[in-house]
N, C-alpha and C positions, 0 to 999 in steps of 0.2 A: 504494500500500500504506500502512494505517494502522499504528503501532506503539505502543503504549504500556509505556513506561517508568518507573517509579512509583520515586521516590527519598526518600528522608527525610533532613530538616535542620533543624538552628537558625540560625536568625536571629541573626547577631552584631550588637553594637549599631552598628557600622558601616551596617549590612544591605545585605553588599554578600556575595554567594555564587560560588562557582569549583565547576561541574560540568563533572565527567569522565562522561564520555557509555559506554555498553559498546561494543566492539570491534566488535561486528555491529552498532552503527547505523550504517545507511548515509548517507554525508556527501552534504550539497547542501541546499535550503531545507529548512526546518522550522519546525512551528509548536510556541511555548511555552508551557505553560499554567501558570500558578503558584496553587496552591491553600491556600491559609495559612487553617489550622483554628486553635483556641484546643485548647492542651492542659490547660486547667482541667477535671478531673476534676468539679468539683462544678454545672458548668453541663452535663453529659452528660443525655441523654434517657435515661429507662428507658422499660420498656416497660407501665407504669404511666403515662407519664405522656402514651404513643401512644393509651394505651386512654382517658384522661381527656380526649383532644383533640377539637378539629372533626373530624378525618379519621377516628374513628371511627366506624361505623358508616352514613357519609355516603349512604351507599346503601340505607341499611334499610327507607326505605319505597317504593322502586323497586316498584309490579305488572310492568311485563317484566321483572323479572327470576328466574326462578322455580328457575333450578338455577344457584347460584352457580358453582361452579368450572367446568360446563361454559360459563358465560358467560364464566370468565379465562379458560380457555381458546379459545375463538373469538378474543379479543382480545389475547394472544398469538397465536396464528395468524396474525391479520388485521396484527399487526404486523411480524411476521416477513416478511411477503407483497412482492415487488416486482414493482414496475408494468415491464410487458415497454416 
């Protein structure tokens, strides 16, 4: 069983951290993932500057592709799908 846990903290200048896990994690291995974002507001993506990127429209001159969403969707689908 996978569980995810999603906690939020500062980093003291120590950077040394003491987590208290919830009640219903069940003890034994585990794996830890530490994901340290920058909280500078002023390096955030809008959504101006997703539309000004490469990954916009990267697909626009695709010929197979002729109905967009029904193509996410197959590919959703297809990745949903597990091999028996």
């Amino acid at each position: 069983m996978v569980r995810t846990v999603s906690l939020n903290a500062d980093i003291p200048p120590d950077r040394e951290l003491r987590i208290t896990l919830p009640a219903d994690v069940p003890i034994g291995p585990a794996e830890i993932v530490l994901v340290v974002s920058s909280s500078d507001r002023s390096s955030a993506s809008t959504l101006g500057d997703f539309k000004n990127s490469e990954f916009f429209g990267m697909w626009r001159d695709r010929t197979d592709i002729t109905d967009s969403v029904q193509f996410a969707r197959e590919l959703r689908s297809d990745g949903w799908k597990r091999s028996a």
